[in-house]
RODO-2510 file (C-alpha; in nm, 4 decimals, decimal comma):
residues 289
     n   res          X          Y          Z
     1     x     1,6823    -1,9068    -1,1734
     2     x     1,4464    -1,7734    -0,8772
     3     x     1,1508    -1,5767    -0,9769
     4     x     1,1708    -1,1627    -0,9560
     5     x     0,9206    -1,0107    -0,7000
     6     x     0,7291    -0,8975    -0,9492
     7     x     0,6560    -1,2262    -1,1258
     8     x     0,6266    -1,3522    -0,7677
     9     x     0,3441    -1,0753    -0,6689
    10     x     0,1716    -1,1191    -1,0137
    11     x     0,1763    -1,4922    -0,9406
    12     x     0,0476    -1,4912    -0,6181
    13     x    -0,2307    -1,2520    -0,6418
    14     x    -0,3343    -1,4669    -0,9732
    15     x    -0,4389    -1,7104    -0,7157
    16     x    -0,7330    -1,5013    -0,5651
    17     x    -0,7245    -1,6423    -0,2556
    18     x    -0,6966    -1,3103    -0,0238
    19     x    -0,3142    -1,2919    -0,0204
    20     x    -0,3051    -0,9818     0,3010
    21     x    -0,0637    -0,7134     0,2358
    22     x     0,0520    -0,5326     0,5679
    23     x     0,0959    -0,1139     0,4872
    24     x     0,4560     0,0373     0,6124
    25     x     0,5465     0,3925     0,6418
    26     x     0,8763     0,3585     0,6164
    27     x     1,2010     0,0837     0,6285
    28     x     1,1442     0,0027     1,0061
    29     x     0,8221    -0,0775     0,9642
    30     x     0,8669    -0,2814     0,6105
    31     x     1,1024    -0,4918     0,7946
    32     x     0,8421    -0,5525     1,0727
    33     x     0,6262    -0,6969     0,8532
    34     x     0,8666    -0,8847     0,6262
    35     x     0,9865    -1,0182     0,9684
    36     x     0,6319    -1,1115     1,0512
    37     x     0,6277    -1,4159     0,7752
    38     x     0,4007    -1,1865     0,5309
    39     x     0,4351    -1,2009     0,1739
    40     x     0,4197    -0,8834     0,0331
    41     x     0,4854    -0,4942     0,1613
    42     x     0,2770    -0,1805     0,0286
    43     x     0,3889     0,1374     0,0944
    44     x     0,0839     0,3869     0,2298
    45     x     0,0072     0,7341     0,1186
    46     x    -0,1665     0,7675     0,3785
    47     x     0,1025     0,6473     0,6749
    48     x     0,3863     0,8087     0,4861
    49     x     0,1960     1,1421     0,4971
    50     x     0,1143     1,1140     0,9028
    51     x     0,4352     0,9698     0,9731
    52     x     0,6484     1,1416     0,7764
    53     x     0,4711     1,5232     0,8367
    54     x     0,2354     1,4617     1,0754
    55     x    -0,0250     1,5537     0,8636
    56     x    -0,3714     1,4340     0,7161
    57     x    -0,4284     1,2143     0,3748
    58     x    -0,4959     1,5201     0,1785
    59     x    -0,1975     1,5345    -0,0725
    60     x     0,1155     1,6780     0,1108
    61     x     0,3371     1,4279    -0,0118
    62     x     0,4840     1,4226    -0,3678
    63     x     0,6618     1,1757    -0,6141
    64     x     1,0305     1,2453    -0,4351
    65     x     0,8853     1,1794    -0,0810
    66     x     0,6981     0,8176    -0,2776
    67     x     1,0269     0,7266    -0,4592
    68     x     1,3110     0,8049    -0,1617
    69     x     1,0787     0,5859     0,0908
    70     x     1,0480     0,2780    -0,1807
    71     x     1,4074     0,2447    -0,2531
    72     x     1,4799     0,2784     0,1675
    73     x     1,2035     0,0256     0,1753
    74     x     1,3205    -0,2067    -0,1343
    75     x     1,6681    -0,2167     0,0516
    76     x     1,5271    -0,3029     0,3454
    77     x     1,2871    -0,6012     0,2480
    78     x     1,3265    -0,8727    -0,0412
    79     x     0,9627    -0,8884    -0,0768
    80     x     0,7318    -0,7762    -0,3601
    81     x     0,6933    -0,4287    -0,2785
    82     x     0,3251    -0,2190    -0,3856
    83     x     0,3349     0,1523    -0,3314
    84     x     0,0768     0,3697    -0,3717
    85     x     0,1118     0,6781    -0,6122
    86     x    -0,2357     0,8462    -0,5098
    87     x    -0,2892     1,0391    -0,8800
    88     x    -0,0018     0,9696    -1,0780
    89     x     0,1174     1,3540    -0,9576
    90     x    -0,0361     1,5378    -1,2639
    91     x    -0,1555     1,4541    -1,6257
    92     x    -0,1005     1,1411    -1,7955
    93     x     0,2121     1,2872    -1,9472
    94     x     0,3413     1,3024    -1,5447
    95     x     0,2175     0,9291    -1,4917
    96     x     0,4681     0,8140    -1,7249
    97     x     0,7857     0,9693    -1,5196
    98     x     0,6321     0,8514    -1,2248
    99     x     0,5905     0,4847    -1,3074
   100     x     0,9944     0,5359    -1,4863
   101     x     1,0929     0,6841    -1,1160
   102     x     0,9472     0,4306    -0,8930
   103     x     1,0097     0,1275    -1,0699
   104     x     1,3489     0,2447    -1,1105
   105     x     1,3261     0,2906    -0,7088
   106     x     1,1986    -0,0824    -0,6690
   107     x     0,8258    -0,1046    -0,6698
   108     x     0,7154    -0,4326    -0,8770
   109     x     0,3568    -0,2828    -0,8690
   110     x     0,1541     0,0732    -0,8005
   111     x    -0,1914     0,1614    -0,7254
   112     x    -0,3504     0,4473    -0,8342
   113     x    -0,6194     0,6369    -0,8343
   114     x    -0,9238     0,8761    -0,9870
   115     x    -1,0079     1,0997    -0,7367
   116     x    -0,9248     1,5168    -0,8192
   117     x    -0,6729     1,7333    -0,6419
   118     x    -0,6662     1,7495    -0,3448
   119     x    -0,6801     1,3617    -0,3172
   120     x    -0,8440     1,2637     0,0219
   121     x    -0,8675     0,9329     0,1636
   122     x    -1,0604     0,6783     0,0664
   123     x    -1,2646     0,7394     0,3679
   124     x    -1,2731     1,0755     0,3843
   125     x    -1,6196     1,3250     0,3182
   126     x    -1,5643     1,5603     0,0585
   127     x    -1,3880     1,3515    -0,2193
   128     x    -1,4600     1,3584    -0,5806
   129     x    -1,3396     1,1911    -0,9090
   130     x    -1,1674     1,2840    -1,2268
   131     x    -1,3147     1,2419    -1,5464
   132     x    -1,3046     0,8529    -1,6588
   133     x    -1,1543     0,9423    -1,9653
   134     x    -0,8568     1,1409    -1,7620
   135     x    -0,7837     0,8304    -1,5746
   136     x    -0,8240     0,5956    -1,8772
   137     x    -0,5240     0,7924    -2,0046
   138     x    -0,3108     0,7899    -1,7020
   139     x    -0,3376     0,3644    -1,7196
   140     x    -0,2865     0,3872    -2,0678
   141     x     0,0542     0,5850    -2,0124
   142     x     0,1554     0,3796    -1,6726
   143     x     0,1471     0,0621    -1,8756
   144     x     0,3250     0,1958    -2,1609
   145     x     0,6056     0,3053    -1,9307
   146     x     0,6820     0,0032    -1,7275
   147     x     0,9743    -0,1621    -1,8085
   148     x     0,9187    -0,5060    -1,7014
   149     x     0,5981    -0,6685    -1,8146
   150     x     0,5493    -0,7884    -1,4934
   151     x     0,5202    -0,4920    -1,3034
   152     x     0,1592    -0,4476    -1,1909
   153     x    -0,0802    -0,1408    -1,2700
   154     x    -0,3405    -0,1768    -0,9938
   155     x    -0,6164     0,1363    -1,1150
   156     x    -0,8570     0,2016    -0,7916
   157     x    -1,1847     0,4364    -0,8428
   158     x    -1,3341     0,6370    -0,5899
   159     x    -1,6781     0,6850    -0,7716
   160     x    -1,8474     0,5022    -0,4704
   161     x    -1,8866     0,7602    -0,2670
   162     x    -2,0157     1,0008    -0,4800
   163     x    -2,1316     0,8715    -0,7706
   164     x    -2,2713     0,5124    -0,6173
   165     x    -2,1584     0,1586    -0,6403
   166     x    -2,2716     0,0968    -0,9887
   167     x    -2,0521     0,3791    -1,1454
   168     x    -1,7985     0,2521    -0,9182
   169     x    -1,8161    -0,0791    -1,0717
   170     x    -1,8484     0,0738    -1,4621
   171     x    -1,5486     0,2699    -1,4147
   172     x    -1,3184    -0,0389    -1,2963
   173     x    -1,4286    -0,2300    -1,6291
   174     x    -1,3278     0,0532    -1,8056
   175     x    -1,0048     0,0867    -1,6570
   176     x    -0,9451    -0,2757    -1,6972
   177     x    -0,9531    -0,2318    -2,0922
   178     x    -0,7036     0,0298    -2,0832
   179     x    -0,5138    -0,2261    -1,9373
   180     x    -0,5289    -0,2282    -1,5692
   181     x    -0,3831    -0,5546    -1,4155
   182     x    -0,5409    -0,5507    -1,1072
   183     x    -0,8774    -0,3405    -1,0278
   184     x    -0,9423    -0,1253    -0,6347
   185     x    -1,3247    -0,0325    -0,6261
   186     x    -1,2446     0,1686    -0,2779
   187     x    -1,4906     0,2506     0,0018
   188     x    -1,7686    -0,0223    -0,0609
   189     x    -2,0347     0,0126     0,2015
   190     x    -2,1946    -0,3006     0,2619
   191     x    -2,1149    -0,6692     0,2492
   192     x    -2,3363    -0,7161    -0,0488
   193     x    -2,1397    -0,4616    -0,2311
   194     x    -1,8429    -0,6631    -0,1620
   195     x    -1,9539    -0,9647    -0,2339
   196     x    -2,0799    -0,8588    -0,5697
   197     x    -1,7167    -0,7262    -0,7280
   198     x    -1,5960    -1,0837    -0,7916
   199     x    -1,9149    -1,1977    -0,9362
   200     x    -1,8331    -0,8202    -1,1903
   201     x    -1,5517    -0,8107    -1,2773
   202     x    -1,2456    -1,0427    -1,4125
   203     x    -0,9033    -0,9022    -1,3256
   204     x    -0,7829    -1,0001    -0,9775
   205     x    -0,9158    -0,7157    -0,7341
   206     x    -0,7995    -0,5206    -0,4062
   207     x    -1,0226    -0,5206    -0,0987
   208     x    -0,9143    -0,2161     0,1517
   209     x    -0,9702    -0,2973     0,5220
   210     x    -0,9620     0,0365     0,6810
   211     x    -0,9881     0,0149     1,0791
   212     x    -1,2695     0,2653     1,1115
   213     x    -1,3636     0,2869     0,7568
   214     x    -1,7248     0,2588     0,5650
   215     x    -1,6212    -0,0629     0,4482
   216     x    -1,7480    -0,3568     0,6853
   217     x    -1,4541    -0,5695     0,7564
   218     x    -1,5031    -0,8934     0,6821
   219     x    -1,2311    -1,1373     0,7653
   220     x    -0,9594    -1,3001     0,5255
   221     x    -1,0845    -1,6338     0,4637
   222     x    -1,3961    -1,4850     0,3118
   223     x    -1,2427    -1,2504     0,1112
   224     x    -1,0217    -1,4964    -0,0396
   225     x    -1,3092    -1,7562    -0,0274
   226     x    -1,4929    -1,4387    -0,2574
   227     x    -1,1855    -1,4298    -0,5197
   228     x    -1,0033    -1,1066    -0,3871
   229     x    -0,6163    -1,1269    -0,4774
   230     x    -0,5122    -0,8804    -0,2161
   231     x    -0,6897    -0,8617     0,1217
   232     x    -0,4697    -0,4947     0,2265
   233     x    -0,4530    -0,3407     0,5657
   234     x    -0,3023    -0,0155     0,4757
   235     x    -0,2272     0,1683     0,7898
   236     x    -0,2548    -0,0986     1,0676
   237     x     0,0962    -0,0916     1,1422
   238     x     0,0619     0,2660     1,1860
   239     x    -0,2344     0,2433     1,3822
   240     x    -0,0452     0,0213     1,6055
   241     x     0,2817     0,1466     1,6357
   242     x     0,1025     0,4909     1,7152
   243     x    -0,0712     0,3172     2,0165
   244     x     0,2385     0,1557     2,1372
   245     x     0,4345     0,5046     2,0996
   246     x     0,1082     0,6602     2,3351
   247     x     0,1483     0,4007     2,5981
   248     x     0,5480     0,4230     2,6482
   249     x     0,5921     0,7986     2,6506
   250     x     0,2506     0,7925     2,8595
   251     x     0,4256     0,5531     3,1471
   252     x     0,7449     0,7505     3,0974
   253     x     0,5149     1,1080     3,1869
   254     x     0,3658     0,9416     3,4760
   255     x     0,6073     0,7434     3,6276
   256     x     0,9137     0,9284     3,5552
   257     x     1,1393     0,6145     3,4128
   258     x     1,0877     0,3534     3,1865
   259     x     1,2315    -0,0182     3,2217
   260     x     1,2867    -0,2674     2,9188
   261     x     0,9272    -0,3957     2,9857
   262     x     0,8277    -0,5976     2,6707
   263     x     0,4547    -0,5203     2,7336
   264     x     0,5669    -0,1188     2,6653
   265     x     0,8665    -0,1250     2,4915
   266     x     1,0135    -0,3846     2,2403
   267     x     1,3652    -0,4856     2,4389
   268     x     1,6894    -0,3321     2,3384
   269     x     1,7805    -0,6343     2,1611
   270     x     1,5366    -0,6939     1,9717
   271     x     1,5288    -0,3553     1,8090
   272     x     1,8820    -0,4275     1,6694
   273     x     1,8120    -0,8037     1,5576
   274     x     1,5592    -0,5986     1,3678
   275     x     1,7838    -0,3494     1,2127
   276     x     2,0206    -0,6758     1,1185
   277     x     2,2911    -0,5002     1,3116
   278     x     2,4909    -0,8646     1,3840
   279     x     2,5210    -0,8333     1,0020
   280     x     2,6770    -0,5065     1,0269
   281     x     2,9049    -0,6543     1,3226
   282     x     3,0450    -0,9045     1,0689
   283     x     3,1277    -0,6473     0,8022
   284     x     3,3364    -0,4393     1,0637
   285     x     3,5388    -0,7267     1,1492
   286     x     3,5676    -0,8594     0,8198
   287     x     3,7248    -0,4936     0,6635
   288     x     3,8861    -0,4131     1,0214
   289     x     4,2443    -0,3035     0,9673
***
């Protein structure tokens, strides 16, 4: 009998050798990377938020926009599937529905986090964190409402920023005894801070490249050289498919047309080998009457 993604994701990142983990906004974009040869999706706060409203990291979105865009993505892709569920939305209490909702939805793990509301991102000024003892309870609720023993609770801490890295560092041991599986110390600022998480602490961690971020970004084979189970580039899809959506509309304004040039545009074809639409061919002629 074939593993389940989420004994498959809890596997692999067991290995600590810098397994990367692509960020989608949305189905399209999941199947992108799935297509890509990678091993594991996460769904972004962040992209879902600028792609889905057009608006900053600063908590628009809510648990129905986070559970309607994992099962579009878990239908999409057969790979172990991480979304991010910034806060929990609410108290511990409103962790526990939202672990129910989304693993219901098809997420085999979540990450989340102890900043206050608003939550910014990670790389944002003005952040701050919740009491430890608030998120303490929100990990002890999210792992006593998982269903499957294998789905992943990865608790991240945003105590670098303001309350410096070795806070950032005491917090994550204290989440991992309310029993965090996998620990996110976000927004290190050096390379000596990142160095010294593996060395810290014992559950598997996260390492967040952000394109622009405060966090230097060292390459893959050193992080998983280091120990770090997930290597993730959250938003670099979006990033990119945001540049390629500037430079086709920007020929299209300037030139007045636009041909099926692969260097702007990916070709007609390919779009629907993407969207599986030969499968969909089949089915017509298979129920055609």
């Amino acid at each position: 009998m074939s593993k389940s993604t989420k004994k498959v994701l809890r596997d692999r990142v067991n290995q600590r050798n810098g397994l990367i983990v692509p960020g989608a906004f949305n189905a399209m974009s999941a199947r992108v990377i799935a297509d890509l040869g990678y091993e594991a999706v996460y769904l972004t706060g962040a992209g879902l938020t600028n792609m889905q409203y057009g608006l900053p990291d600063l908590s628009y979105i809510g648990l129905r926009d986070v559970a309607e865009h994992t099962a579009c993505i878990r239908d999409a892709v057969e790979l172990p599937l991480i979304v991010d569920i910034d806060t929990g939305f609410g108290n511990a209490v409103n962790v526990r529905n939202t672990i129910r909702v989304v693993e219901r939805a098809g997420a085999d793990a979540v990450q989340i986090e102890d900043q206050t509301f608003p939550k910014r991102c990670g790389h944002f000024s003005g952040k701050d964190v919740a009491p430890v003892e608030e998120m303490v309870s929100k990990i002890k609720a999210a792992v006593d409402a998982r269903q499957d023993g294998d789905f992943q609770i990865i608790a991240r801490t945003d105590a670098r920023a303001t309350q410096g890295f070795e806070a950032a560092v005491e917090r994550a041991m204290r989440f991992a005894e309310a029993g965090a599986d996998i620990l996110f110390v976000e927004a290190t600022e050096n390379a000596d801070e990142v160095r010294q998480l593996t060395r810290r602490l014992a559950l598997p961690q996260v390492m967040n490249v952000v394109l622009g971020g405060k966090t230097p970004a060292l390459d893959g084979d050193e992080l998983g050289s280091l120990g770090f189970g997930i290597v993730l580039y959250a938003n670099a899809a979006l990033q990119g498919a945001v540049l390629g959506m500037q430079r086709s509309l920007r020929s299209l304004k300037e030139r007045k047309r636009l041909d099926e040039d692969p260097a702007i545009v990916v070709p007609f074809a390919e779009r629907q080998r993407l969207v599986d639409k030969p499968f969909y061919d089949a089915l017509e002629r298979r129920y055609a009457y």
